[in-house]
Structure formats: structure tokens, C-alpha cells
KOLDREN-974433 format. One record per residue (C-alpha): x, y, z. Coordinates in steps of 0.1 Angstrom, whole numbers, padded with zeros to 4 digits, always signed. Layout:
% residues N
XYZ...
//
This chain:
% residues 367
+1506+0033-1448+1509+0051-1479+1482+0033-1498+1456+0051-1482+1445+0085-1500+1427+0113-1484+1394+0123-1506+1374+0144-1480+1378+0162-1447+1348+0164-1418+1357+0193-1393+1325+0188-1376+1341+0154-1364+1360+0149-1330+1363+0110-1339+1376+0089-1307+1388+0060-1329+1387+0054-1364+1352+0037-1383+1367+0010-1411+1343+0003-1439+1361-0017-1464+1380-0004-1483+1373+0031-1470+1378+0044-1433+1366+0078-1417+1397+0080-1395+1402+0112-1371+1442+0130-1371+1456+0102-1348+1454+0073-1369+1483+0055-1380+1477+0057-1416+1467+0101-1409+1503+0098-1397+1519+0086-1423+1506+0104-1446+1512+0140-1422+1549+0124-1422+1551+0118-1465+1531+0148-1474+1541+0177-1459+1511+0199-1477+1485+0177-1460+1496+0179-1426+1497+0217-1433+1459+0211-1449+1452+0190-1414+1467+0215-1391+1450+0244-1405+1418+0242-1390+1400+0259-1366+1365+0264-1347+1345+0295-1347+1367+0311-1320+1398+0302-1331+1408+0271-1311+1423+0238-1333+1410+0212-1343+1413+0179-1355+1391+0168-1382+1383+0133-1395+1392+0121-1431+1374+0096-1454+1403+0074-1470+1398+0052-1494+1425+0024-1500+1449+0026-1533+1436-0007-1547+1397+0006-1546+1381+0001-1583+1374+0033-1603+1337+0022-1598+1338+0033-1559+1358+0065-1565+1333+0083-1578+1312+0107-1557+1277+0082-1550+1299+0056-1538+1319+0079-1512+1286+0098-1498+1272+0062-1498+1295+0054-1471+1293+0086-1453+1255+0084-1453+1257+0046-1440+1276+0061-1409+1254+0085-1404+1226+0062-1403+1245+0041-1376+1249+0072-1354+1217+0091-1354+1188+0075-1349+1205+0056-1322+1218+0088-1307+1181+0103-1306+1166+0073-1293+1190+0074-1263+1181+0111-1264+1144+0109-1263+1151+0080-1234+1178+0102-1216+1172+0136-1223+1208+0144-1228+1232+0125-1250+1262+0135-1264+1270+0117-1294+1254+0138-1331+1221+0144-1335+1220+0161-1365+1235+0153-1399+1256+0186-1405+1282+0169-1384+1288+0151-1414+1294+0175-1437+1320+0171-1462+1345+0202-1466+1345+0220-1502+1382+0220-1507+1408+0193-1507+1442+0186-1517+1442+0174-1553+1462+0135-1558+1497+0153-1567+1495+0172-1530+1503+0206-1548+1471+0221-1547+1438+0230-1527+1409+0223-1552+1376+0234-1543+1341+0223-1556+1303+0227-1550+1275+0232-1578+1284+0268-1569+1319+0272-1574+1355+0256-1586+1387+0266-1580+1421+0264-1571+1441+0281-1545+1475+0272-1523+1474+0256-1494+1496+0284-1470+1468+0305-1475+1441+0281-1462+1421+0285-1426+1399+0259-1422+1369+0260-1402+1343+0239-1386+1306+0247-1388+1291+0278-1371+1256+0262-1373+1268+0231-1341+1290+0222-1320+1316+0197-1328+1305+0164-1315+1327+0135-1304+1322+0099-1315+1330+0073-1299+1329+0033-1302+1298+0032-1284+1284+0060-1306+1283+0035-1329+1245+0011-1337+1273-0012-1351+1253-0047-1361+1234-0017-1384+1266-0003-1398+1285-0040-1403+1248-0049-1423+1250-0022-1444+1290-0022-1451+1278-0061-1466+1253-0041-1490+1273-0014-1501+1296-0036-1512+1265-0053-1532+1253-0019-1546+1291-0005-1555+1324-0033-1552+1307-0059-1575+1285-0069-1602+1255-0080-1581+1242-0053-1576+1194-0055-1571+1168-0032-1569+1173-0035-1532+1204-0024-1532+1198+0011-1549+1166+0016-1533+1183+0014-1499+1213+0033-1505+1186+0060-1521+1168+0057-1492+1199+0066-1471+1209+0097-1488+1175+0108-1479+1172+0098-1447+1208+0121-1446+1191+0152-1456+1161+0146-1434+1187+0147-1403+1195+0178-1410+1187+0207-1392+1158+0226-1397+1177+0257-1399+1203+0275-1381+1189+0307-1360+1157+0309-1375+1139+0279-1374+1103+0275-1380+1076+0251-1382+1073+0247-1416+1114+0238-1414+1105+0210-1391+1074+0202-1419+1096+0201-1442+1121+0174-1425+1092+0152-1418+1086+0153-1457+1120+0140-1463+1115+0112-1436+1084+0099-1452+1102+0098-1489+1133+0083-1474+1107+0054-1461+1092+0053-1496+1121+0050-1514+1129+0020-1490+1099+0002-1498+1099+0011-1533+1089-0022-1555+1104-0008-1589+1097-0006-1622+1061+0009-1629+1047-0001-1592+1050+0022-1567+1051+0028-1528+1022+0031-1507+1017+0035-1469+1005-0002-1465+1036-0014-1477+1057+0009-1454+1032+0000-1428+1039-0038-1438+1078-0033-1436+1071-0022-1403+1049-0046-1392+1075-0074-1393+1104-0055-1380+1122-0078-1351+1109-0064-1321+1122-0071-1284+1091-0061-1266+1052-0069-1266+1039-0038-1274+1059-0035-1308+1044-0064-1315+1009-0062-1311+0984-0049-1336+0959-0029-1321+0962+0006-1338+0935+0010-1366+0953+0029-1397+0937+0037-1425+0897+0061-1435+0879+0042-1454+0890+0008-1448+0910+0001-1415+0936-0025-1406+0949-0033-1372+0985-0022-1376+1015-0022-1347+1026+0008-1324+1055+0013-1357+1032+0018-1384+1007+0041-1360+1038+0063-1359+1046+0057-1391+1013+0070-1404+1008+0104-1379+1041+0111-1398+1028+0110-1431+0995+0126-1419+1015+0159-1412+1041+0154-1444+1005+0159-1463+0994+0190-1442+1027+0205-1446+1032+0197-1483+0995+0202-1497+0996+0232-1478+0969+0227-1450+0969+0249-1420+0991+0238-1395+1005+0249-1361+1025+0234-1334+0997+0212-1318+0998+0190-1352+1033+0181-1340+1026+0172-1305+1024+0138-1293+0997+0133-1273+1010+0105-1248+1047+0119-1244+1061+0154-1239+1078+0154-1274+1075+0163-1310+1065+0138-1333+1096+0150-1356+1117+0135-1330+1107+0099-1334+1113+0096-1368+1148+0088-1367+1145+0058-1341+1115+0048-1363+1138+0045-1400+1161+0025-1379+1132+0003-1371+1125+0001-1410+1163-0006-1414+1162-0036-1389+1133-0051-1409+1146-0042-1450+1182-0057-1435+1166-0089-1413+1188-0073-1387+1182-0100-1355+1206-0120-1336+1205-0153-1358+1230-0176-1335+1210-0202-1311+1230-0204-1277+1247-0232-1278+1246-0247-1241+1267-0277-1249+1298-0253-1244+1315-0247-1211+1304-0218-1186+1327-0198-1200+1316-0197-1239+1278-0200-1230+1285-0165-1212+1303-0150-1239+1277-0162-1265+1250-0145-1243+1274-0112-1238+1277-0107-1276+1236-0112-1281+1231-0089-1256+1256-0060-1272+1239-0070-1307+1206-0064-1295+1215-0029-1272+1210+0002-1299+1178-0026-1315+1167-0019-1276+1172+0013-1276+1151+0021-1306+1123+0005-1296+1124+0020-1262+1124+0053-1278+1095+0044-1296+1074+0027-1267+1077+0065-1251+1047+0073-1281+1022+0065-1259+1036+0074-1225
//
């Protein structure tokens, strides 16, 4: 139990059971290994008890671990937000896509819920050390209050929370990009792409939101896809070759299949109902960014009662299932008994759900 060592705290987090990434794990209070080390390390269970919400009620907050034996290659700071924004990715866009489908949904929306805390203990369990680009220092920790964020509520995740053929895909390419010497082009580009795609979940703003917040957001969408699609070297990305990405995404249903949305001014192409999305997103990005007059009627979608802003999280996902080859690749095997032909078919089914759920979301463009 021991050979697990705090690095960052999340007080936004009301974690239901712990998320394992390798040789890291975002693991809330009540985990074993939390435990053991509350038991050893009498500072950190004072650090862990010490924090609050707005109104004074504790909480528990979720720690990112990372095992004893991890390489000084994935102890650096990249590496460790890497894994934070792959769980991030695996929660969001599958909890707005169940939110544009349900209205209500209680799992996070917004990426401020996973915020890493300033300070932290430092390895010896003496000290608090805190450190942003705008500060460092060093304080004790029986003067510490911790507290979560004013700017949300604390959100609970649980198991089913999780888009988790998404977050075992990218657990197999972080460990490409940062726990060996293999690591591509593709690799960087989509962990780039991720840390984007972080910032772009953000909230607008806290009380005073505006359009041009939103505007803003749908700017970093549109990079994050770039990024993604980004051929390196000298080349560079284009909307055709998000639009392409998109285009062969594994789809579920008909109408994210079918090409019958013309894209382009000049020169059209018949594009699917992703890549139509795709480009009324980058459509605005360039109003907002070249500085073209906008309003809220450039954000409204014109066959559903939502904001184009909202789609762009289920729609990255889509671009995720596609860079990844994320379908169910096991033929049902009907030579089994009953028994194993029906379990085959349950776990297809449970791989496929948050892929459903996405493109649900997304048929909802058009009404």
C-alpha cells in the first residue's frame, strides 16, 4: 500500500470508486491504498481531512497516485495532466451527450471539476508546497483549509460515469506517447489534442458569462480537432481532413452514415451529418476570432432547441472513435453455448452504449 504516492489533489471530485490508469489511479478518500497512506502519514490524512466546500461542510477529495516503480519519464508534469485530461475526455462528452438526450444528467459537464489543487505535500510529508506560474511557496500543513471550487458544484462519478472502451483506448496510447520508447506523431498529436479539448470544457466563465466566452470555447474545440488531424512536419490541417476523420468514424445509425450535406463555397463535397456539424463549428470559430459581428442567433441550431456549443463535445468524441478505430472488433461466436453467446452479445452491447449515446446526441442536430 505504501508504494503509491500522492502527487495531486481534486476537491471538485466526489469519486464513487476509484479510476486505475496504469500505473497511476485517481482514487477518492476511501480507497485502500488513500488508507494506508492516512494510516502511515499522519500529515496527509490531516492534508485530506482539511477540506471543505464553500459553506463549510467536508469533503472528500480524489487523489492522482502514481505507483513507486513509475519511470522518472512519467513524473513529470505532461505525463500526469496527460492522464487527467484522458479522464476527462472519457467523462464529458459522454455526460453532455446524455445531457442533450436527457436534459438532466448528473455526472460533470464541465472540466473545472478536474482541476488540480495548487498545494500539496512535498515527498518527505513535512511540508505543503505550493505552485502555479503565479506563485511558490511553502507553508505547514496545521494551517491549511482546503476548499473546493466556488465556480460548481461538486459532481459525483460513478462507474457508469465512465465512456470506458474510450478511456481503456487511450490508457493503451498514453503508455505509447510516455511509458516507452515508441512513441509517433500520433501519439503527441492526440495527447495535444486532449489538453485542448480540456481547456475547451471549461466553463465560459463564472457569473458573468458572455457570448464571446462561449466564442471563444468553440475556438478551442476547433484547434483541439486540428491538432488531431494534424499530418506533421511542414503539412498542416485543413477542414477536409477533419471533415475526412469524421467521415469514417464507426457509426451505429443510418444517418451518420450518409453523405448528403454539401460543405464547402467554391467547390462542394457531399459530406456526413459529423462533418456538417463539424464545419457550422468552425464557421462561427472564424466569426468569433476574425472578429465578425455576431449575436446569439449564430449559435442556434436551427433543427433542435440547443446551442451549437453544446454539440461539440459529443462530436470530439466522434473524432476520438475514428483517430482510435474505437468499434467492437470480436465476431459473435455462435458455436458457444446459450450461455457465452449471451454474454458475448451483453459486453458488445455495453461497449457500444456511450458510442450510442454520442451519436444520438448528434442525430438531435437536425430535430
Amino acid at each position: 500500500m505504501s508504494d503509491w504516492q500522492p502527487i495531486f489533489v481534486l476537491p471538485n471530485i466526489a469519486l464513487e470508486e476509484t479510476i486505475e490508469f496504469g500505473p497511476a489511479i485517481l482514487a477518492s478518500s476511501g480507497d485502500a491504498r488513500v488508507k494506508a497512506l492516512s494510516k502511515s502519514q499522519p500529515s496527509f490524512r490531516a492534508f485530506s481531512k482539511s477540506f471543505r466546500d464553500n459553506f463549510r461542510q467536508k469533503i472528500d477529495p480524489a487523489f492522482l497516485l502514481i505507483h513507486s516503480t513509475s519511470g522518472d519519464n512519467i513524473r513529470n508534469v505532461e505525463p500526469l495532466a496527460s492522464i487527467r485530461d484522458a479522464i476527462a475526455a472519457s467523462i464529458i462528452p459522454y455526460s453532455r451527450a446524455l445531457t442533450i438526450k436527457r436534459a438532466h444528467h448528473s455526472a460533470p459537464l464541465f472540466a473545472n471539476t478536474f482541476e488540480f489543487y495548487p498545494w500539496m505535500l512535498d515527498k518527505e510529508y513535512k511540508y505543503l508546497i505550493g505552485s502555479t506560474p503565479a506563485f511558490l511557496g511553502m507553508h505547514s500543513v496545521d494551517a491549511f483549509q482546503g476548499q473546493s471550487s466556488a465556480v460548481l458544484f461538486r459532481t459525483s462519478i460513478r462507474q457508469d460515469s465512465i465512456d470506458n472502451p474510450l478511456l481503456a483506448a487511450l490508457l493503451t496510447r498514453w503508455k505509447s506517447r510516455y511509458d516507452s520508447n515508441r512513441s509517433t506523431w500520433q501519439d503527441r498529436a492526440l495527447f495535444r489534442s486532449l489538453n485542448m479539448a480540456l481547456h475547451a470544457s471549461m466553463l465560459p466563465a463564472a457569473g458573468e458569462t458572455n457570448l464571446y466566452d462561449v466564442g471563444r470555447l468553440i475556438s478551442l474545440w476547433v484547434s483541439a480537432f486540428e491538432i488531431l488531424v494534424h499530418p506533421g512536419g511542414n503539412n498542416r490541417a485543413d477542414r477536409d481532413k477533419v471533415c475526412d476523420l469524421l467521415d469514417g468514424a464507426p457509426s451505429e445509425f443510418r444517418k451518420l452514415k450518409e453523405k448528403t450535406y454539401p460543405i464547402g463555397v467554391q467547390k462542394t463535397t457531399l459530406r456526413t451529418l459529423s462533418s456538417h456539424v463539424y464545419a457550422s463549428l468552425l464557421n462561427q470559430r472564424n466569426n468569433f476570432l476574425h472578429g465578425n459581428p455576431v449575436d446569439m442567433s449564430n449559435l442556434k441550431v436551427a433543427g433542435a432547441a440547443k446551442s451549437l456549443f453544446e454539440y461539440a463535445a459529443s462530436l470530439y468524441r466522434m473524432a476520438l472513435a475514428a483517430f482510435l478505430e474505437l468499434k467492437w472488433q470480436q465476431p459473435l461466436d455462435t458455436s458457444l453455448d446459450a450461455k457465452s453467446v449471451a454474454i458475448q452479445i451483453c459486453e458488445e452491447i455495453e461497449f457500444l452504449k456511450p458510442q450510442r449515446a454520442i451519436e444520438e446526441a448528434l442525430i438531435t442536430f437536425i430535430g
